[in-house]
N, C-alpha and C positions, 0 to 999 in steps of 0.2 A: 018550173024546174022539174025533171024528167025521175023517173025513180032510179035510172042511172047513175043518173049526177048525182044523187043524195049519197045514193051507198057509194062512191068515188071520195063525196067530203067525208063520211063518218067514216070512214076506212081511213081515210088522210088525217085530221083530226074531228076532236068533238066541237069543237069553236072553232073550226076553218082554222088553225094555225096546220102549217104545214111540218110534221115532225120531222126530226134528222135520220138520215138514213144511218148514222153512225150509233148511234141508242139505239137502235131493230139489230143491229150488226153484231156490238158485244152484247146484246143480251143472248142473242145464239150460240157467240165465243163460249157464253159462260158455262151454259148450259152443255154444249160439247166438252168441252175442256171439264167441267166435273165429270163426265159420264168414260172422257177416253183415259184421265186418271184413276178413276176405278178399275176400269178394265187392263191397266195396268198394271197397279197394282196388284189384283187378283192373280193375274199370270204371276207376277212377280214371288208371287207365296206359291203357288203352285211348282214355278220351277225351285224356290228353294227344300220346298217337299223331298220333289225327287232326287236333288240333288245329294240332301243331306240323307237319304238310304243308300244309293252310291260312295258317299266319302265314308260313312261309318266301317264299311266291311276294308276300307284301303288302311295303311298303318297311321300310326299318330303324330309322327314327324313330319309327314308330309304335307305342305301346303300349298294352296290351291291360289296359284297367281295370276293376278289376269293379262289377257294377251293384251300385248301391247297395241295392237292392230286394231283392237274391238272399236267400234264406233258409238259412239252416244247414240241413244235412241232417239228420237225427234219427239217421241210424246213424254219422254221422264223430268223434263226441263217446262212442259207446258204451261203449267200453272205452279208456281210457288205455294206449297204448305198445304198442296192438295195430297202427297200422302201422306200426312201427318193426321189430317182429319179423315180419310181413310180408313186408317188403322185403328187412331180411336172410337169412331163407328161402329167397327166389325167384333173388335173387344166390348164396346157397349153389347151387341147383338148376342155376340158367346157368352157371356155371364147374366144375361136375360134384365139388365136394367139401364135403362134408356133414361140418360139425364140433360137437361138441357142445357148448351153450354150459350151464357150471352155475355156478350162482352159489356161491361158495363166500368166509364170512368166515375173511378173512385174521390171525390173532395177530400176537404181536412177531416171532416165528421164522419166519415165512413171509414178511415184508414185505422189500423188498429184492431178491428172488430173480427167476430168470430161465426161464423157460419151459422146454419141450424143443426147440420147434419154435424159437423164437429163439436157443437157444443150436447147434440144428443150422446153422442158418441162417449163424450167425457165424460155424462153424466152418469151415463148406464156404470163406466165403469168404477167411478167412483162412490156408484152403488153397491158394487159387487166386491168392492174391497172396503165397503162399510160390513157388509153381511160376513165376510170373512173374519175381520175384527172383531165382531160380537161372540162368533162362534170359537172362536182365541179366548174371548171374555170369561165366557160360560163353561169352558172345558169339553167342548163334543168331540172333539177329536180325540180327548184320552176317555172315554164312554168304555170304548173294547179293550184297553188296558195299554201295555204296552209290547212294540214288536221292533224284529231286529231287523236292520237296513231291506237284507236280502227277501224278510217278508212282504216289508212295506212294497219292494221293485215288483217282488211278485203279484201281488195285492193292487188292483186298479181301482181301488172303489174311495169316496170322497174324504173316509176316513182315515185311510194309510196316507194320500195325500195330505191332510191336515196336522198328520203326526210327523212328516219330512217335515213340513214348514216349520212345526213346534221346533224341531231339532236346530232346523237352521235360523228362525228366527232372533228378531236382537230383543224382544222384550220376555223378559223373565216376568207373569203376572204375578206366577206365589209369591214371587218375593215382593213385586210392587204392591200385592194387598195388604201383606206383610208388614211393609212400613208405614201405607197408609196407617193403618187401623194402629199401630204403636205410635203413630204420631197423632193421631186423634185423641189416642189417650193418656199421651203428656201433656197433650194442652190441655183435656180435660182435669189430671191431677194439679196441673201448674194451678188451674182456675181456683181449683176447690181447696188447694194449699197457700195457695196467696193469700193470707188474711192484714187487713191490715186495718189501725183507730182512724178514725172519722168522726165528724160532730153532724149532727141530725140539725133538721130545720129548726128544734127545738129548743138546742144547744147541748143537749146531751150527748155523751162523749162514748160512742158504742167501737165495737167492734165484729168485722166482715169481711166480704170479699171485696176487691176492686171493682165488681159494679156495681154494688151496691152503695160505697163509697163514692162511684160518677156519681148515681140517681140522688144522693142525698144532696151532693153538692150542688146540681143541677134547680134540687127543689128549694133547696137553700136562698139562689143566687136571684130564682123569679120570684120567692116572697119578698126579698130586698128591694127588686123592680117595682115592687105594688106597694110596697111602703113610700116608695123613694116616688112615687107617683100621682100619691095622694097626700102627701104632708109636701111637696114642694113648693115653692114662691119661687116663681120667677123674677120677683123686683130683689131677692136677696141672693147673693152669691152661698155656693155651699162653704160648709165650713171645716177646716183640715185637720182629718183624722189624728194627725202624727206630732200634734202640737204638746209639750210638755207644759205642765203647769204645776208650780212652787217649786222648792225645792229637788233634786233628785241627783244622783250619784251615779253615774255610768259605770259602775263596776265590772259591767260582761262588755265594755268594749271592745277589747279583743278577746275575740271566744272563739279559737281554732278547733276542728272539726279532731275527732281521736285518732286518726290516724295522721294527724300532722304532732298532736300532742305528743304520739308514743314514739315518732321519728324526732322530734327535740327530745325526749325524756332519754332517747339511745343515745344523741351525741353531747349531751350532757353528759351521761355516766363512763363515756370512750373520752372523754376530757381529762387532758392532765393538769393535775393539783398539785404537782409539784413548785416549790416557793422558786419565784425568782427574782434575783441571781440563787440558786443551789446554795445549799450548805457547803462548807467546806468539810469533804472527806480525808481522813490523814489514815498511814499505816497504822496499824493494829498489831505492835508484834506479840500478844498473847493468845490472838486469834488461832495461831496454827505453830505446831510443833515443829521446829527445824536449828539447823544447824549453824548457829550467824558465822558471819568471817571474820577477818581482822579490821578492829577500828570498827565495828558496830557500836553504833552508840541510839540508845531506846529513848524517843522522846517521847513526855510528859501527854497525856490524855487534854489537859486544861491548856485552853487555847493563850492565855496568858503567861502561865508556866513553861510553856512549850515556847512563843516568842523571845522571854528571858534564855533561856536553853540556844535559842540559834543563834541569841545577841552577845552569849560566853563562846559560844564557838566562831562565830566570826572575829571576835576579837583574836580569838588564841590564833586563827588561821592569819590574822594580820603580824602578828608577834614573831610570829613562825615565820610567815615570809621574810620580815625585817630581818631576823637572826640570819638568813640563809642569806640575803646581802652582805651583811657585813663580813659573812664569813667566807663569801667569793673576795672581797676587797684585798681580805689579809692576804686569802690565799693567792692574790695575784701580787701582793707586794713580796711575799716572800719568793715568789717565783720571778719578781724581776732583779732582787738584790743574786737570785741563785746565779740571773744573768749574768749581771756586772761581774760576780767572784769569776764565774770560769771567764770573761773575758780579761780580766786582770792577769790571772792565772795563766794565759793564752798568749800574753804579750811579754808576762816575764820570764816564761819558758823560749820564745821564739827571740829573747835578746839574748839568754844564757847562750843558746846554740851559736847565735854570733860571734860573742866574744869569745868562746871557745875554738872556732873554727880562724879567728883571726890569730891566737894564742899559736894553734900549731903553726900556722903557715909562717908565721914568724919565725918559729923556732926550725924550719926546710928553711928556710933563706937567710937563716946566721951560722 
């Protein structure tokens, strides 16, 4: 084989495969088509340069339409998303930091998560409003005293800014120290005023605070455990505390608490003891001075005297009625005899007139 041939095959491929002319083909596409996108673009900024010092000096109304005629350029369509990565290029270049963009598919386990440069980012700042905080804490911002708005705007230094913040800030410290510390020192009074009895491991019946009342009871309840530990038998069941034996009288079976006692003892004493059925109440007329009417009649104080008294006058009101019958009866007999007279009296007047009037007529017709 010739040294021609050889460079002919390594030039064609490295293992005699022969490569496609269409791979050598867009690999050139690519490489033009980035390079004539650039240069695109480039113009593209350039003419909008000049463009916008010409529009600036024309008025503000006016806008800038495009002719209708213009044609697509043949290279602005060439590659898709080539000036988008362009532009971000040239902005990496002008702000002098060059980051690298890779495209990378994200799983379940990566989704969610947070950068390094974002989480630095957070971090710093949630440093910086840590150190803010502290110096809120410690009072440095009121160090120089205090100043009025128009000082502070005039005033650039870290201290006029720290005293706007005080002003507009939502936490009040003096007062929150304020309540701390008076709340520290009602729990502490509560502590040291809480006394209250307790029995010792000993049996001894003292008096303390409530923890010192836990710790008794605590030391109480593990002596019991060591007794109960070393005197037990497991072939015998224990045996029940609560068991009574001989005789005995449950006298505080009910034994309500004093504030149920003093709520019976109230509606006990708002209870009425009045007897029932009531007494019988009767008039009193010596009770009170006044004027009686006609046919007053004052009964007896004594409830049997007084009975007698209404059983003389119910009779006399029976006597009295009967009289007042009999004496409608008469008065109607005499008023029917009055009857009969005038109509007797009616008949022999109206005969007299007869025979009168037959007397004359007799005596014209003889």
């Amino acid at each position: 084989m010739t040294s021609k041939q050889q460079t002919s095959s390594s030039s064609s491929s490295l293992y005699g495969i022969q490569r496609s002319k269409q791979s050598a083909t867009s690999q050139k596409d690519l490489s033009s088509s980035s390079t004539l996108a650039f240069t695109t673009h480039l113009s593209s900024l350039i003419s909008k340069d000049a463009t916008s010092t010409s529009q600036s000096s024309s008025s503000r109304g006016r806008r800038s339409r495009p002719s209708k005629d213009s044609k697509p350029d043949i290279f602005a369509v060439h590659n898709k998303g080539a000036l988008k990565r362009a532009a971000a290029d040239e902005a990496e270049d002008v702000h002098g930091v060059r980051q690298q963009h890779q495209q990378a598919h994200q799983n379940s386990d990566a989704v969610g998560q947070v950068d390094a440069a974002t989480l630095q980012r957070s971090k710093r700042r949630m440093e910086e409003k840590a150190h803010i905080y502290e110096d809120l804490k410690k009072g440095y911002h009121l160090a120089e005293g205090e100043s009025s708005d128009d000082d502070d705007m005039a005033d650039g230094s870290s201290d006029a800014r720290m005293r706007r913040r005080e002003k507009n800030a939502l936490v009040d410290f003096d007062r929150k120290w304020a309540e701390q510390e008076h709340n520290g020192d009602d729990d502490d009074d509560e502590e040291t005023r809480s006394m209250v009895d307790y029995e010792d491991e000993f049996g001894r019946t003292r008096q303390g605070t409530k923890a010192e009342a836990a710790q008794a009871a605590r030391a109480r309840r593990s002596q019991q455990q060591l007794e109960g530990e070393e005197g037990k038998d497991a072939s015998r069941p224990a045996r029940p505390s609560n068991l009574i034996h001989g005789e005995a009288i449950q006298s505080h079976a009910f034994n309500p608490d004093a504030a149920m006692a003093s709520q019976m003892a109230f509606l006990a004493a708002r209870r009425d003891r009045s007897p029932t059925p009531p007494e019988q109440a009767h008039y009193d007329a010596e009770a009170e001075v006044r004027t009686r009417g006609t046919g007053f009649y004052k009964f007896s104080a004594d409830e049997k005297t007084r009975e007698k008294e209404m059983e003389e006058l119910l009779s006399t009101r029976r006597e009295t009625e009967r009289e007042r019958e009999i004496r409608g009866e008469r008065r109607a007999e005499r008023d029917r005899i009055k009857e009969e007279r005038k109509r007797k009296v009616q008949e022999l007047r109206s005969r007299h007139h007869a025979e009168r009037f037959l007397k004359g007529l007799s005596v014209d017709l003889g």
